[in-house]
C-alpha positions in Angstrom: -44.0 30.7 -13.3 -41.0 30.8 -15.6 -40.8 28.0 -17.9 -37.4 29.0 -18.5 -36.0 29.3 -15.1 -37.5 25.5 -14.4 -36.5 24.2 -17.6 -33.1 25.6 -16.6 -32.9 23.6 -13.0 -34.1 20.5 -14.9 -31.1 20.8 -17.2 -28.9 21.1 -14.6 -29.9 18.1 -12.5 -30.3 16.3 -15.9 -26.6 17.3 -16.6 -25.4 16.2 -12.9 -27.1 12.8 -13.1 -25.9 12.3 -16.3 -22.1 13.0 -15.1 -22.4 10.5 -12.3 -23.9 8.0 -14.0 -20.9 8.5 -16.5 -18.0 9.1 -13.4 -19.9 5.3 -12.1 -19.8 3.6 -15.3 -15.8 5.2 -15.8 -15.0 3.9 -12.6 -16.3 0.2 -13.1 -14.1 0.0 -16.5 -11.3 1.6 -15.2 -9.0 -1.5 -14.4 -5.0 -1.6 -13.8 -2.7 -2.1 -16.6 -1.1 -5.0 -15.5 2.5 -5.9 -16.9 4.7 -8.9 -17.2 7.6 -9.2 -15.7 11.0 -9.4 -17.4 11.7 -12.4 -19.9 7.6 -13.3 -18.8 5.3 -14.1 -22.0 2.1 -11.8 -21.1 -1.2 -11.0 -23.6 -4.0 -8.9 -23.1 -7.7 -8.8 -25.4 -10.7 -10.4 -25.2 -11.8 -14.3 -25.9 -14.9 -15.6 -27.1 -16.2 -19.6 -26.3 -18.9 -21.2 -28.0 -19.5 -24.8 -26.5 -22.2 -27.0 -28.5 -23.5 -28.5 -25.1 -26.6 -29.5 -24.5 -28.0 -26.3 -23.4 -25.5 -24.8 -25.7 -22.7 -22.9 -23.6 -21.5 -19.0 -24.8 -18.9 -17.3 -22.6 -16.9 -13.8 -23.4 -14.6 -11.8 -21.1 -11.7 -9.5 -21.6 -8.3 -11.4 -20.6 -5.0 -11.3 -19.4 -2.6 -14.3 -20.0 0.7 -14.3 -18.3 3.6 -17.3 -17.8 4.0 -20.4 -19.4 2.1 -23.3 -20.6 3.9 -24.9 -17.2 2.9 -22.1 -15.0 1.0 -19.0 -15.6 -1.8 -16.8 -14.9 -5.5 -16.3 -17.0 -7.3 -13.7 -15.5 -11.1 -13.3 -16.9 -12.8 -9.7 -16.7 -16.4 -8.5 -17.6 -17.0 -5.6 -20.1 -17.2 -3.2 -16.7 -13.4 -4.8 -15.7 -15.0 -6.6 -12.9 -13.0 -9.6 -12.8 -14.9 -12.8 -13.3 -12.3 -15.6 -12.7 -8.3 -15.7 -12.0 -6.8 -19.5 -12.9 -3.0 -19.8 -11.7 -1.3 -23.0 -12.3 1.5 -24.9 -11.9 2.8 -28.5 -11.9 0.4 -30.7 -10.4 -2.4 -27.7 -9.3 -4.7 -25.5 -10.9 -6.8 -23.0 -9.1 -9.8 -21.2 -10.3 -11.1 -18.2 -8.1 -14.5 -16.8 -8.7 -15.4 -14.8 -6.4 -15.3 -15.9 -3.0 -15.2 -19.8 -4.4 -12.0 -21.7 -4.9 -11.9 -24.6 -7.2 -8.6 -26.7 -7.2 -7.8 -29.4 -9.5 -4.5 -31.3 -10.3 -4.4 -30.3 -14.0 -5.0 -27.4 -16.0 -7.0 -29.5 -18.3 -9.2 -30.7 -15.7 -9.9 -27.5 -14.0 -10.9 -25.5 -17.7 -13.0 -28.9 -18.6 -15.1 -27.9 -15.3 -15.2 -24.2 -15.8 -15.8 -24.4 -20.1 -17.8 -27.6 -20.4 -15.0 -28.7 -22.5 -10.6 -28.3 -22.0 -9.3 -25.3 -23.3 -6.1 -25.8 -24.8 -4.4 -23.2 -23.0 -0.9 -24.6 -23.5 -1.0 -24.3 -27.7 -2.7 -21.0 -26.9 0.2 -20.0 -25.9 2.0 -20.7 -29.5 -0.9 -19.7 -31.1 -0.2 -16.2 -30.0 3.1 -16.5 -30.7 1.8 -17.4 -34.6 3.3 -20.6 -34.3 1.3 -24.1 -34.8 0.9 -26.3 -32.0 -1.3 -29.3 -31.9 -4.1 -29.4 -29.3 -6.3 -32.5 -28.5 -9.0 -32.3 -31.4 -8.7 -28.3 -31.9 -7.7 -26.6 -35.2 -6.1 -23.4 -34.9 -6.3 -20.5 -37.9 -3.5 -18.9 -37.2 -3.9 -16.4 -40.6 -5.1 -13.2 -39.4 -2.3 -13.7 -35.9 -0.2 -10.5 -37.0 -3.4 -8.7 -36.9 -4.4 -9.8 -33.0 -6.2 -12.6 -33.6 -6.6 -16.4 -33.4 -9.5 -18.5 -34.0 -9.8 -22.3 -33.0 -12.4 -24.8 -33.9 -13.2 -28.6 -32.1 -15.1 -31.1 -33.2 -14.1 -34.0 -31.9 -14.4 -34.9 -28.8 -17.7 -33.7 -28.4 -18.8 -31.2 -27.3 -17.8 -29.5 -30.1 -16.2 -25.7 -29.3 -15.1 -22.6 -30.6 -12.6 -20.2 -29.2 -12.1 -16.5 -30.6 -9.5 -14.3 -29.3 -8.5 -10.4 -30.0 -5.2 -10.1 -28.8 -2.6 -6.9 -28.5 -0.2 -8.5 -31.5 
């Protein structure tokens, strides 16, 4: 038996799986640019949230954040660009899909209280970005490293006590 001629064959089916387990894992990441529309405020990183619940709470996603503090869109994606959660809101309704399940509330406050253990306060977020200060119910915003893409913001009080990091396209 050749030991070249069979290491050879295993090469080459080492080489093919290797290529489709690298075209699968290409294909799961690959997700659509999306873009904001004229005059529309639109970001795009990734967000980290700690939440000091008893169990504690860790969540981290890539995001895009489009609209207004009045009416807008947060979509939440895993590290493979599988998206994980899409919240719209609007006036008197937020929605929260995940999936095949639909969660409606009547605030946006409400609805991220539910889905984070704690409100996220998605309307100064959208300052924060914007490097400008906003107060938020109990959160502290460092806004010192915004030109550079990102924004941290601490809670304490109310409890539970949470931390949101985000890595933003300045």
């Amino acid at each position: 038996m050749n030991l070249d001629a069979g290491r050879g064959a295993w090469s080459r089916r080492h080489a093919v799986l290797a290529g489709l387990v690298t075209a699968i894992l290409l294909t799961g990441c690959a997700t659509p640019q999306r873009s904001a529309a004229p005059g529309e405020a639109f970001w795009s990183g990734r967000l980290a949230l700690n939440v000091e619940s008893d169990p504690p709470q860790s969540y981290s996603a890539s995001f895009d954040l489009r609209g207004s503090p009045d009416a807008g869109e947060l979509m939440l994606n895993s590290p493979l660009g599988n998206t994980l959660a899409r919240v719209q809101w609007q006036p008197g309704s937020a929605v929260l899909h995940q999936g095949e399940r639909v969660t409606q509330r009547q605030s946006l406050d409400e609805l991220t209280t539910e889905f984070g253990g704690t409100a996220l306060p998605v309307a100064a977020l959208f300052a924060w970005l914007q490097g400008q200060a906003r107060e938020a119910d109990g959160w502290q915003a460092d806004l010192s490293r915004q030109p550079e893409g990102r924004v941290n913001a601490r809670r304490r009080l109310p409890l539970p006590a949470a931390e949101l990091r985000i890595i933003f396209q300045p």
